[in-house]
C-alpha positions as CSV (number, residue, x, y, z in Angstrom):
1,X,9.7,4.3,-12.7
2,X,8.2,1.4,-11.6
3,X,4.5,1.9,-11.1
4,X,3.9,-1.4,-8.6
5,X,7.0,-0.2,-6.7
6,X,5.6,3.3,-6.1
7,X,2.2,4.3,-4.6
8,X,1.3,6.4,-7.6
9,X,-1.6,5.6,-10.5
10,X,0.3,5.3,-13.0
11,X,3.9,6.3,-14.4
12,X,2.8,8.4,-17.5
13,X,0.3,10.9,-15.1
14,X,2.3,10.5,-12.0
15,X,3.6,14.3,-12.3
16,X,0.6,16.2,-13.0
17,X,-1.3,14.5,-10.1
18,X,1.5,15.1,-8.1
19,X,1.3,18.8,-9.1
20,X,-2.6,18.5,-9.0
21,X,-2.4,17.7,-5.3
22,X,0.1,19.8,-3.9
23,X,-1.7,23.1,-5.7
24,X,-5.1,21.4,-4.6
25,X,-4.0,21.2,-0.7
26,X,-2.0,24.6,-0.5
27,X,-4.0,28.1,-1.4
28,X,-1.3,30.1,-2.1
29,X,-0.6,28.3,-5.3
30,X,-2.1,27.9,-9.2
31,X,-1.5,25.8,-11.5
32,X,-1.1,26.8,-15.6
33,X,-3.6,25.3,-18.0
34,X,-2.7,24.5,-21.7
35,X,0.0,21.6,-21.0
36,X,2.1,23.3,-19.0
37,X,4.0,22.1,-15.7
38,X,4.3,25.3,-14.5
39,X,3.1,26.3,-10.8
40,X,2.3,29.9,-9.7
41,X,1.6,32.1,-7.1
42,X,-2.0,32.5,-6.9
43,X,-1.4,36.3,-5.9
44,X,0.4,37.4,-9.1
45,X,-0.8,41.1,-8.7
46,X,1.0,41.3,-6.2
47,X,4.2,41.2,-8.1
48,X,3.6,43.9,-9.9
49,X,6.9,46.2,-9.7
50,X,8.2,43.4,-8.4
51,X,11.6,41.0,-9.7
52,X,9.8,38.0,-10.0
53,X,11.4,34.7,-9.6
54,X,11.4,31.6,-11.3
55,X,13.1,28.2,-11.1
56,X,12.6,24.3,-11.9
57,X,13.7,21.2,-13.0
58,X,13.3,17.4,-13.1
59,X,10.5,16.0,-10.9
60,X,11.2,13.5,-7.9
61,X,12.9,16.1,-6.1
62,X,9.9,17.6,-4.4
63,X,9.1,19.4,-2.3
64,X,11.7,21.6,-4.7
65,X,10.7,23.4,-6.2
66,X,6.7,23.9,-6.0
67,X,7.3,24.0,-2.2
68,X,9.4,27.1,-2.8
69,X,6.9,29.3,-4.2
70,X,5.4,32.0,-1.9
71,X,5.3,35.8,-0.8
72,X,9.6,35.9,-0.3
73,X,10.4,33.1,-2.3
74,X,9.6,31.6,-5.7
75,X,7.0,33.5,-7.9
76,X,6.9,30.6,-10.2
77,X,8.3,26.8,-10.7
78,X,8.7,24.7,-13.8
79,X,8.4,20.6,-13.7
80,X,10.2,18.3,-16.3
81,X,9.5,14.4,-16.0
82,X,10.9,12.7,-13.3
83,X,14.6,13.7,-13.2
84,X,13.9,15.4,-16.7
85,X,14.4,19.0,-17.5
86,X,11.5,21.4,-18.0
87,X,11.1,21.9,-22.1
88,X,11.8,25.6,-23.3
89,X,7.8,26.4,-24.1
90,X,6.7,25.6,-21.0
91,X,9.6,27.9,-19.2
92,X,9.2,30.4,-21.7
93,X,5.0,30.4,-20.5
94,X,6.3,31.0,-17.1
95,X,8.1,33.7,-17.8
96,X,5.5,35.4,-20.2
97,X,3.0,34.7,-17.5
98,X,5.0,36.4,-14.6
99,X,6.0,39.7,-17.0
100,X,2.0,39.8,-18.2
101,X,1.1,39.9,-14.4
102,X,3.0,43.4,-14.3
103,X,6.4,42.0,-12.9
104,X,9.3,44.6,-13.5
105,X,11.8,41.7,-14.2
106,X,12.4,37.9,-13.9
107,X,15.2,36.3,-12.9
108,X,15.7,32.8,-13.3
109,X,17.0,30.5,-10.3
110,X,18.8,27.0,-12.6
111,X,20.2,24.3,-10.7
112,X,23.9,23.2,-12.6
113,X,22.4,20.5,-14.7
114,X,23.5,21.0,-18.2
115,X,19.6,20.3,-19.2
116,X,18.1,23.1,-17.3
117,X,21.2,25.3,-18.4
118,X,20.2,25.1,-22.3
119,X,16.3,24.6,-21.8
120,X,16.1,27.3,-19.3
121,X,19.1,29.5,-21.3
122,X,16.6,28.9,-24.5
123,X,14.1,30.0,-22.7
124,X,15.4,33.4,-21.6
125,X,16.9,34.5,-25.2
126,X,13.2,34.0,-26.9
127,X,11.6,36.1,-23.4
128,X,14.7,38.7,-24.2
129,X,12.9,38.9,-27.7
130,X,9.1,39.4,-26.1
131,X,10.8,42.3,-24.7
132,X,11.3,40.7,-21.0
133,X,14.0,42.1,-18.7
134,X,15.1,38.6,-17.9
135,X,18.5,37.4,-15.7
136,X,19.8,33.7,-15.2
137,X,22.1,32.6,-12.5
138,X,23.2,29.1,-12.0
139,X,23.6,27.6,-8.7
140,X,26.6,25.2,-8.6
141,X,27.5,24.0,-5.1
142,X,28.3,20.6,-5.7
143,X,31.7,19.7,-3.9
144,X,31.3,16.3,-4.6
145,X,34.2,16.5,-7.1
146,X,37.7,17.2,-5.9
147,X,38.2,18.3,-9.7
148,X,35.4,19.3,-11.1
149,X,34.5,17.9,-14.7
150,X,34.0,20.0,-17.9
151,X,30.3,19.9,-17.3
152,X,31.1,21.8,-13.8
153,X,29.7,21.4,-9.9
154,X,26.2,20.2,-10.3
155,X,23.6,22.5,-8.6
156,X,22.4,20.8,-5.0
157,X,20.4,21.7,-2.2
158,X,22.2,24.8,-2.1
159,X,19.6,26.3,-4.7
160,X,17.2,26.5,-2.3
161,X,19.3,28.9,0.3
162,X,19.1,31.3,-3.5
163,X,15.8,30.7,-3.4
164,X,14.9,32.1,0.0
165,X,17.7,35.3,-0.3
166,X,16.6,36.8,-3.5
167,X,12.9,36.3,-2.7
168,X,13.5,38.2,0.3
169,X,15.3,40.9,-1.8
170,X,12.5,40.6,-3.8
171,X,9.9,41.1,-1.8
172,X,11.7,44.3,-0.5
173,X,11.8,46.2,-4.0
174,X,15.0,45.8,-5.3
175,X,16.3,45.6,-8.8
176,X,16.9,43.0,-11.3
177,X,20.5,43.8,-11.0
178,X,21.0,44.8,-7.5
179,X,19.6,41.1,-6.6
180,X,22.0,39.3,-9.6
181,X,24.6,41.1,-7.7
182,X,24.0,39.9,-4.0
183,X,23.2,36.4,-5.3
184,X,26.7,36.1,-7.1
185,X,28.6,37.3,-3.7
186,X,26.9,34.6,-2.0
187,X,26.9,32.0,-4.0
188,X,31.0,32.3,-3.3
189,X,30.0,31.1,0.2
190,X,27.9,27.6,-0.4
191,X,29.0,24.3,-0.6
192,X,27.4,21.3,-0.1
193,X,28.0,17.9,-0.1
194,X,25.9,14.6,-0.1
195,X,25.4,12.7,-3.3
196,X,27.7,9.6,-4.0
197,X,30.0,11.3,-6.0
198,X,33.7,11.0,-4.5
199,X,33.8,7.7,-3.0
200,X,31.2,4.9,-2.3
201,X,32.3,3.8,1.4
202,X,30.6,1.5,3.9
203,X,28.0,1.9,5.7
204,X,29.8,4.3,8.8
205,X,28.0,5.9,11.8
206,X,25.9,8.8,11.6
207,X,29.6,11.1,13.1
208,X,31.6,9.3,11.1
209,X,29.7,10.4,7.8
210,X,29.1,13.9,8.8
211,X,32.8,14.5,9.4
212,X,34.0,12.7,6.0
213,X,31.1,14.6,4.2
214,X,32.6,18.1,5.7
215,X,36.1,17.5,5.7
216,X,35.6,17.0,1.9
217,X,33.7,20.2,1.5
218,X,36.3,21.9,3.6
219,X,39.2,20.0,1.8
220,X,41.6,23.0,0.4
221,X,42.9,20.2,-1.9
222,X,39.9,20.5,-3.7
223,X,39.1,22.8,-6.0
224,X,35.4,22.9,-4.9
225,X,35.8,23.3,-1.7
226,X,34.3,25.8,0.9
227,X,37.0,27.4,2.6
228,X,35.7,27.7,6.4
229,X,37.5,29.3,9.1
230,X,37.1,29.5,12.9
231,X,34.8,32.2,13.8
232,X,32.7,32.3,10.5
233,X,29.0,32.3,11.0
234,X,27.1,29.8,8.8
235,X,23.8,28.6,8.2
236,X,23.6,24.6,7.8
237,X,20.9,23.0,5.3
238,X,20.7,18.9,6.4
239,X,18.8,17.6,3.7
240,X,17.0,14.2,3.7
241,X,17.7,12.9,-0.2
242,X,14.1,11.2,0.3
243,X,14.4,7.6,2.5
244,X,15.7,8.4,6.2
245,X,13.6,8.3,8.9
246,X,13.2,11.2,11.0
247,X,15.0,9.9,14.0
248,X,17.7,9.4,11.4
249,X,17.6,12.7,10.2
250,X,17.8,14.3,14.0
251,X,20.8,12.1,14.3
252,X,22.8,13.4,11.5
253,X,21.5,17.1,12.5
254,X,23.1,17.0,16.0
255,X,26.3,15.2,14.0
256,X,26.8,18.0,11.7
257,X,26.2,21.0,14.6
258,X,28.7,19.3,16.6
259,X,31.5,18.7,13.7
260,X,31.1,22.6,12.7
261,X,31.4,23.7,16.4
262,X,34.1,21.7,17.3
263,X,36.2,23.7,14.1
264,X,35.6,26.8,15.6
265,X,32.7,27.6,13.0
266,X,29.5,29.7,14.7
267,X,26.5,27.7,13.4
268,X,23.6,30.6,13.2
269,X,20.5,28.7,11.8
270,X,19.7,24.8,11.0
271,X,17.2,24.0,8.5
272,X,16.8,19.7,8.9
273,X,14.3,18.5,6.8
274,X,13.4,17.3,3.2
275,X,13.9,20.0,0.9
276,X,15.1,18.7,-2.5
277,X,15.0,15.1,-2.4
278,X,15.9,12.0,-5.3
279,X,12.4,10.0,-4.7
280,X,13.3,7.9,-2.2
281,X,17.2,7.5,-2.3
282,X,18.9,6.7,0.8
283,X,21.2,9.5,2.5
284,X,21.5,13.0,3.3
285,X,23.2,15.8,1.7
286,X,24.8,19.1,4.0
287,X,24.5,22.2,2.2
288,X,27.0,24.8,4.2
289,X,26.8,28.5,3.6
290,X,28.6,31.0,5.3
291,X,26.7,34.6,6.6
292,X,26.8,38.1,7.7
293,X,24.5,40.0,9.4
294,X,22.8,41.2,6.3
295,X,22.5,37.7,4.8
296,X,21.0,36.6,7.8
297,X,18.5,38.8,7.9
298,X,17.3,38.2,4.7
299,X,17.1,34.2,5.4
300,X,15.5,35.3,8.8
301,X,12.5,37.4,6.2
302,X,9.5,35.8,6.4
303,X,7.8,34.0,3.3
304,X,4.6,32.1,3.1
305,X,6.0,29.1,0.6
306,X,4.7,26.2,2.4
307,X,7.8,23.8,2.2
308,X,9.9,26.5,4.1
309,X,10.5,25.6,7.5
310,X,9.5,27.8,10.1
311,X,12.9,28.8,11.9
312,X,13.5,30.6,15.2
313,X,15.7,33.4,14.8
314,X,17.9,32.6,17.8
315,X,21.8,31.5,16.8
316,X,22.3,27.7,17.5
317,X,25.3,27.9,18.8
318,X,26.0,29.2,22.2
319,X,22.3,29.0,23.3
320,X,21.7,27.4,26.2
321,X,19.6,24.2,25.5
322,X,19.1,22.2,28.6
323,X,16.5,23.2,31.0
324,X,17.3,21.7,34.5
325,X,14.6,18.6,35.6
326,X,12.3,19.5,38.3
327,X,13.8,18.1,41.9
328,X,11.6,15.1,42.9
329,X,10.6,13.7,45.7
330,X,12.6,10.3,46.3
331,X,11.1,7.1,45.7
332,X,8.2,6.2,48.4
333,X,10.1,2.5,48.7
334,X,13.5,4.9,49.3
335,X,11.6,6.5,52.5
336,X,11.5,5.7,56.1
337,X,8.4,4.4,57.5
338,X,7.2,3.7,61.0
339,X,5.7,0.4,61.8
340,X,1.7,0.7,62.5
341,X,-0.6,-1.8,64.6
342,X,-1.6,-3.2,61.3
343,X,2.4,-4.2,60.0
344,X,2.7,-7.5,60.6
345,X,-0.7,-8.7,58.8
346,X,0.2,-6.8,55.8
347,X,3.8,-7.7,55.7
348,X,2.6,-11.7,56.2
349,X,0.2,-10.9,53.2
350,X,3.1,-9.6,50.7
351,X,5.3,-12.5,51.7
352,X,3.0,-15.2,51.4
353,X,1.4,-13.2,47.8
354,X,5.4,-13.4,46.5
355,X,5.8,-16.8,47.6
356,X,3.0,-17.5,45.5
357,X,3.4,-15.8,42.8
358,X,7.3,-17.3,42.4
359,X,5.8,-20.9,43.1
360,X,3.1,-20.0,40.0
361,X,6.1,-18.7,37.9
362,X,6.0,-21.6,35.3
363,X,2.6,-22.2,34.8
364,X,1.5,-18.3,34.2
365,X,4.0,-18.4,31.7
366,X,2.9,-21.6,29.7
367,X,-0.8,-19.8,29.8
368,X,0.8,-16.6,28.5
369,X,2.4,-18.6,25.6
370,X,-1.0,-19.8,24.3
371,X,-1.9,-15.8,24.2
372,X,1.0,-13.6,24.0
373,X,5.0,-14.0,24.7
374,X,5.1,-16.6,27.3
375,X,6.9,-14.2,30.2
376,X,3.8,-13.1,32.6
377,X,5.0,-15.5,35.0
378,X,8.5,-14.0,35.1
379,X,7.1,-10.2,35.2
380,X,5.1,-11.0,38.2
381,X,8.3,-13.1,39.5
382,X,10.4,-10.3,38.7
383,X,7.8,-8.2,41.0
384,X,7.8,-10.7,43.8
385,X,11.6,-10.7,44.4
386,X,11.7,-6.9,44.2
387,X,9.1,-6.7,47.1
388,X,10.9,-9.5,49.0
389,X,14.8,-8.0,48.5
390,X,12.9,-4.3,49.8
391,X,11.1,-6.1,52.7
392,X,14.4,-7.6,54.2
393,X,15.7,-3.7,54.3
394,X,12.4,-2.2,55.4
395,X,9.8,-1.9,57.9
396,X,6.3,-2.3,56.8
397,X,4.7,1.3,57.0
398,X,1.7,1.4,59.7
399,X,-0.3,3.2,56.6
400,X,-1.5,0.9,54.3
401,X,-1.8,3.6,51.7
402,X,2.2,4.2,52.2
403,X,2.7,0.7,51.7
404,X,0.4,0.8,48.8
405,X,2.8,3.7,47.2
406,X,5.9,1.7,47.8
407,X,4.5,-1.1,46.1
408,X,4.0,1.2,43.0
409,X,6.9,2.1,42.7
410,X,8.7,-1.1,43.1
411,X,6.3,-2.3,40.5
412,X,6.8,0.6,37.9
413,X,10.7,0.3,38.4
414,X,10.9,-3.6,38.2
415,X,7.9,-5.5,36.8
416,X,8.1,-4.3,33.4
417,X,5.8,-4.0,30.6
418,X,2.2,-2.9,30.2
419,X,1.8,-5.3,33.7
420,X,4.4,-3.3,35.6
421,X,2.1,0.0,34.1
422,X,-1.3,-1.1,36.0
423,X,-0.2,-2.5,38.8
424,X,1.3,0.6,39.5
425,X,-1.5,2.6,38.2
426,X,-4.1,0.5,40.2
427,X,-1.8,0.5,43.5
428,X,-1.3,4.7,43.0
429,X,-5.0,5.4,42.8
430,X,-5.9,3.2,45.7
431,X,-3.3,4.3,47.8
432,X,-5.1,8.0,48.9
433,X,-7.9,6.0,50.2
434,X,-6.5,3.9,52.7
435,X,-4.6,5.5,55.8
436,X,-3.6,4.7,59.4
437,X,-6.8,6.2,61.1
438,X,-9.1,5.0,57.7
439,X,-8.3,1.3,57.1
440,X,-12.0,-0.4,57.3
441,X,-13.4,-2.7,55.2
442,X,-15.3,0.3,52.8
443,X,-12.2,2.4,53.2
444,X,-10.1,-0.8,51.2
445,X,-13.5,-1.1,48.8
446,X,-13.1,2.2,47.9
447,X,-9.5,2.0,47.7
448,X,-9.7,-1.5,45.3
449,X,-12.7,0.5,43.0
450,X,-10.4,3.5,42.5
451,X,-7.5,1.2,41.8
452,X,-9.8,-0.7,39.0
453,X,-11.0,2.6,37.5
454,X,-7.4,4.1,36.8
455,X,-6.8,0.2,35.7
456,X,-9.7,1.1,32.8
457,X,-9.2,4.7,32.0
458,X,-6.1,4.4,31.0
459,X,-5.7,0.7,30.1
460,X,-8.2,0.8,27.4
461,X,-9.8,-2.5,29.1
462,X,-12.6,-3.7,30.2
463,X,-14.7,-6.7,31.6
464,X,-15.0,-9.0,28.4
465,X,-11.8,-7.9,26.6
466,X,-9.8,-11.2,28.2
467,X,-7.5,-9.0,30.7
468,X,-6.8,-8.8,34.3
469,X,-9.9,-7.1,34.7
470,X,-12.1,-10.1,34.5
471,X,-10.9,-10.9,37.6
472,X,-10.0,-7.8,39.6
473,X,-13.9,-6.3,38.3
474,X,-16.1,-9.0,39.9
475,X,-14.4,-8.8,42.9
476,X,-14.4,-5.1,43.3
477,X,-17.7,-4.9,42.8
478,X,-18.3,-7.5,45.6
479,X,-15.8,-5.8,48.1
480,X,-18.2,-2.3,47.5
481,X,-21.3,-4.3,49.8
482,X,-18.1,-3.7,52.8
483,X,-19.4,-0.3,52.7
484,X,-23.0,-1.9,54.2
485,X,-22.1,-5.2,55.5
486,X,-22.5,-5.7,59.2
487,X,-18.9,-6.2,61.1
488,X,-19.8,-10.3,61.2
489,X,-20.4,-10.3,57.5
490,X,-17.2,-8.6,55.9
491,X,-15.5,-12.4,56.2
492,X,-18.2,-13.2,53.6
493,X,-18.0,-10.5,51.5
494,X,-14.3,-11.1,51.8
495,X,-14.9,-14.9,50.3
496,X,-17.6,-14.3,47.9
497,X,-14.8,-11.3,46.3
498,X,-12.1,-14.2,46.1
499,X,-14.8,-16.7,44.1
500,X,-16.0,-14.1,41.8
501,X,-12.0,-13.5,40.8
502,X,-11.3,-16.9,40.0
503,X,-15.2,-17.6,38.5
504,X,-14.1,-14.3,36.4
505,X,-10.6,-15.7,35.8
506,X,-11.9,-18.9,34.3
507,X,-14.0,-17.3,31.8
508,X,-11.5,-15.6,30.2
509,X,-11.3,-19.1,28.8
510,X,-14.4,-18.4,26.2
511,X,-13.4,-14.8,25.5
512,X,-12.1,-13.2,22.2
513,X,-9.1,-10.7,23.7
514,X,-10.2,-7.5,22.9
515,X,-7.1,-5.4,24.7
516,X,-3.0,-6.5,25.5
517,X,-1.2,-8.8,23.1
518,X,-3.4,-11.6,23.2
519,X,-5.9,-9.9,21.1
520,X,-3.6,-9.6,18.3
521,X,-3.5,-13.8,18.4
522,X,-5.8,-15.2,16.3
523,X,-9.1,-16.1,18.5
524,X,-8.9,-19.9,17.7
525,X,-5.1,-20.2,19.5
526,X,-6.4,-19.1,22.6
527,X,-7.9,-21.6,24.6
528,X,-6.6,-21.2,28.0
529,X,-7.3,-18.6,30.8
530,X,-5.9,-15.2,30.4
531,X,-2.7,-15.3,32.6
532,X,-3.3,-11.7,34.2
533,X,-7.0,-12.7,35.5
534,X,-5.6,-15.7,36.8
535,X,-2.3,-13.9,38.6
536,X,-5.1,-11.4,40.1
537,X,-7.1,-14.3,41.2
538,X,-4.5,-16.0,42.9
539,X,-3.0,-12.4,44.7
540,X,-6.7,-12.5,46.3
541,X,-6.7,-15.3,47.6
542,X,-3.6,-15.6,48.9
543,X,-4.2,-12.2,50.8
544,X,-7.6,-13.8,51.8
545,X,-6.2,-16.9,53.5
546,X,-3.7,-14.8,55.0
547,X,-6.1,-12.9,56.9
548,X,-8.6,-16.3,57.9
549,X,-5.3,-17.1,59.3
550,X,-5.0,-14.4,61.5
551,X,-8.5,-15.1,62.5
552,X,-7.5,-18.6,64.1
C-alpha cells in the first residue's frame, strides 16, 4: 500500500486504526488488548451456553469481517495485514477468549485461502489441547474456475451468507454439531462469482456482465458450478468489491434480479451492498445461494452486527413494485380559457416582452459569458417562442392569475435551468393574487411581492448576491406604494418601479455573485451586469411601455 494514494496515516498502523475506529463508533463491539487483532462482542456473557463463532482473515476486505460480529452473527473476528492471514496466537486468543467467557463451543467460520486454512487449522489443534470443543468449516464458493486448481475454490462473499445462518442457529441454542451439520448441507447450495478469474473481457454493459457472470456459475461444464433450476428459491448477495458507485451498484442489482427471473429461478431476498470488499478494486461479485423455508428463516433472524443490512422479509419476486402516479390535473397552458375585458392589454404585453427578449437574445448571452455559460439569452429566447407558438393556439384568459399559471408552466416545461425554476416559482406564487374581479394596482403589488418572496425562499438569493433579484426587489418594493397611491399616481409608481429595475440592474456591475453560477467565477472576471437583472429590467419595461401605450 501506498500511503499518498490512500487517505490513511500511515501504511504500518493503518489496520489497528481502522480497527480502532470501527470498535470506537459501534457499541456493540471490543477490541483485545495485548497485540492482538482480534474484535469481540462487547456482550460475551451473553454467550455463555452458547456455540460461539469466530472468523477472519486479511484486512482490506472490510466491512468483513468486524462488520459481522453481533447478537446472530459473529461472536468474534480475527485481522491479518492487509490481504494477510491472521497469525495462529492471535486466533488461538480468540478462541481462548470466547471459551473463558463460558461459551459451550466455537466453531470457526475460514474463507478457502490456504493461509487462513493452516493459521486458523493451527489454531484449533493447540485450542483442542486447552480443552476447547472447537469445529472448522471452510467456505469455498468460488466458481471462478471451470476446473478448480489443487489449492481448491477460493472462499468469496459467500462466507458471509455462513456467517448470518449459523449465528442464527446460534443464537437459538443449538449444538456444535447440529450447526456443522446444517452449514455443510448449505454450503452445497452457494456459488458465487465475481473476481477476474476465468477470463479478463472488455468493459460490457451492466446485463451483459451479469448474465456472463451467472451463466458461468450456472455452467454444468464446470465443475464448480451451481446447479440452478426453474422454480428454486434463492437468496442473491450483489457485492460491491470496493470502487462502484452506488448508482452502479443499483444497476447491476436490477441486472442480476432480472437474469435469475427470466430462468425461471424465484429470487426470495437481495442483499446489494458492500460486504467483503478488495480496498477499492473495481467490480462486483454475485454470491447465489439456493433456500428453503427453514433456511430462510434463519437468514430472515434478526442480528445486531452493524454491517448486516436491514432486509424486508417480503420475496422479491412476484411482489408488486409499482404504485400507480396520482392523476393530475392537465397543464393550465393545455386548458381552455375565456377571453376577459383585460385580454388584449395583456396579450399585447406578452408579445411585445417576447419580441424583446428574442431581439436581446445575443447580448444577454455575451453578458452571461463574462459570469456563467453564455446561454441566458437563449433560455429566455427559448421561453419567448414557447409563449408566442401557445399564443397563436390560445385565447388570452380574462384572469390574469390564469394567465399567470399558464405562463408557469410553459416556463417550467421550456425555459430550462435554474431560470426556467424561478420564473415559474415567481409566476406560481403571484398568480392566486390576481383574478378577474381583483386586478388593481395593490392586487398586482401583492401579486409581484409574493412572486419575489418564493423567488428568495427557495432560490437561496437575495438583493446583493448579483441575481435577478437586484432588479425584480427594487421594483417590488416600489410597486407596494400601489396599495396607497391615489388612482392619478399609479402611472408614477409604475415608472419609478421600471427605474429602480434597471438602476438595480446596473449595479450588479460592482457586486461579488453570491448565488447562481456566476459566484463560482472568480470576482475579478465579472465586470458586466448580471444577465438575469438586466432580462428582469427589460421584461418591465417593456410591459411598462405597453401599457403608456394603451394610455394614448
Amino acid at each position: 500500500m501506498e500511503p499518498r494514494q490512500k487517505l490513511i496515516n500511515s501504511a504500518e498502523v493503518c489496520v489497528d486504526e481502522a480497527l480502532c475506529g470501527l470498535v470506537r463508533a459501534n457499541g456493540g463491539l471490543s477490541l483485545m488488548g495485548g497485540g492482538h487483532r482480534v474484535l469481540l462482542r462487547s456482550d460475551l456473557n451473553l454467550l455463555r451456553g452458547k456455540v460461539a463463532l469466530l472468523s477472519g482473515g486479511g484486512s482490506g476486505h472490510e466491512p468483513a469481517h468486524g462488520g459481522f460480529i453481533g447478537v446472530g452473527m459473529l461472536s468474534a473476528a480475527v485481522a491479518g495485514g492487509v490481504f494477510a492471514s491472521p497469525p495462529p496466537a492471535s486466533i488461538l486468543a480468540a478462541i481462548l477468549c470466547l471459551h473463558n467467557a463460558g461459551a459451550q463451543g466455537v466453531l470457526l467460520i475460514v474463507k478457502n485461502y490456504t493461509g487462513d486454512r493452516l493459521n486458523f487449522g493451527l489454531a484449533a489443534e493447540q485450542a483442542r489441547n486447552h480443552g476447547v470443543d472447537v469445529d472448522m468449516v471452510i467456505v469455498a464458493d468460488d466458481c471462478a474456475f471451470n476446473q478448480p486448481s489443487k489449492a481448491g475454490r477460493r472462499g468469496l462473499c459467500g462466507t458471509i451468507f455462513i456467517h448470518k445462518l449459523a449465528g442464527a442457529l446460534a443464537e437459538e441454542g443449538c449444538s456444535l454439531i447440529q450447526i456443522v451439520s446444517k452449514v455443510t448441507e448449505v454450503l452445497k447450495g452457494i456459488g458465487i462469482h465475481g473476481e477476474p478469474g476465468i477470463k479478463r473481457s472488455k468493459v460490457a454493459s451492466a446485463d451483459e456482465v451479469v448474465k456472463t457472470m451467472i451463466d458461468h456459475m450456472t455452467n454444468n461444464d464446470s465443475q464448480s458450478h451451481l446447479p440452478l433450476k426453474s422454480g428454486n428459491s434463492v437468496v442473491v448477495c450483489v457485492n460491491n468489491l470496493g470502487a462502484l458507485s452506488c448508482l452502479e451498484m443499483a444497476v447491476v442489482t436490477r441486472a442480476t434480479i432480472i437474469c435469475l427471473e427470466s430462468r425461471g429461478v424465484v429470487v426470495a431476498r437481495v442483499m446489494s451492498g458492500s460486504f467483503m470488499t478488495s480496498l477499492e478494486m473495481v467490480g462486483v461479485s454475485l454470491s447465489v445461494m439456493t433456500v428453503d423455508q427453514e433456511t430462510l428463516r434463519l437468514f430472515d433472524a434478526k442480528t445486531s452486527a452493524p454491517a448486516w443490512p436491514n432486509l424486508s422479509s417480503v420475496c422479491v419476486s412476484g411482489r408488486s413494485f409499482i404504485t400507480e402516479a396520482p392523476e393530475m390535473s392537465p397543464h393550465p397552458q393545455d386548458h381552455t380559457h375565456k377571453e376577459g375585458p383585460l385580454s388584449p392589454v395583456m396579450r399585447t404585453a406578452l408579445v411585445k416582452v417576447c419580441t424583446t427578449l428574442l431581439e436581446k437574445q445575443e447580448e444577454l448571452n455575451a453578458l452571461d459569458r463574462a459570469s456563467g455559460d453564455g446561454d441566458c439569452g437563449n433560455t429566455h429566447a427559448q421561453a419567448a417562442k414557447a409563449i408566442q407558438e401557445w399564443l397563436q393556439d390560445h385565447v388570452v384568459p380574462g384572469c390574469p392569475g390564469r394567465l399567470l399559471s399558464v405562463l408557469a408552466g410553459l416556463v417550467q416545461e421550456k425555459m430550462g435551468g435554474s431560470s426556467g425554476a424561478l420564473y415559474s416559482l415567481f409566476l406560481t406564487a403571484a398568480a392566486g393574487h390576481v383574478t378577474e374581479g381583483q386586478s388593481n394596482g395593490a392586487a398586482w403589488a401583492t401579486a409581484m411581492h409574493a412572486g419575489t418572496q418564493a423567488m428568495k425562499k427557495y432560490g437561496g438569493a437575495d438583493v446583493g448576491d448579483r441575481t435577478m433579484l437586484d432588479a425584480l426587489c427594487p421594483a417590488v418594493d416600489e410597486l407596494m406604494k400601489l396599495k396607497t397611491a391615489p388612482p392619478g399616481g399609479q402611472v408614477a409608481v409604475l415608472q419609478n418601479a421600471v427605474k429602480k429595475a434597471s438602476l438595480g440592474a446596473e449595479s450588479t456591475l460592482d457586486l461579488t455573485a453570491m448565488a447562481g453560477r456566476a459566484s463560482y467565477i472568480a470576482a475579478e472576471r465579472v465586470s458586466l451586469p448580471d444577465p438575469g437583472a438586466v432580462a428582469v429590467a427589460t421584461i418591465m419595461r417593456t410591459v411598462m411601455e405597453t401599457l403608456e401605450e394603451k394610455k394614448k
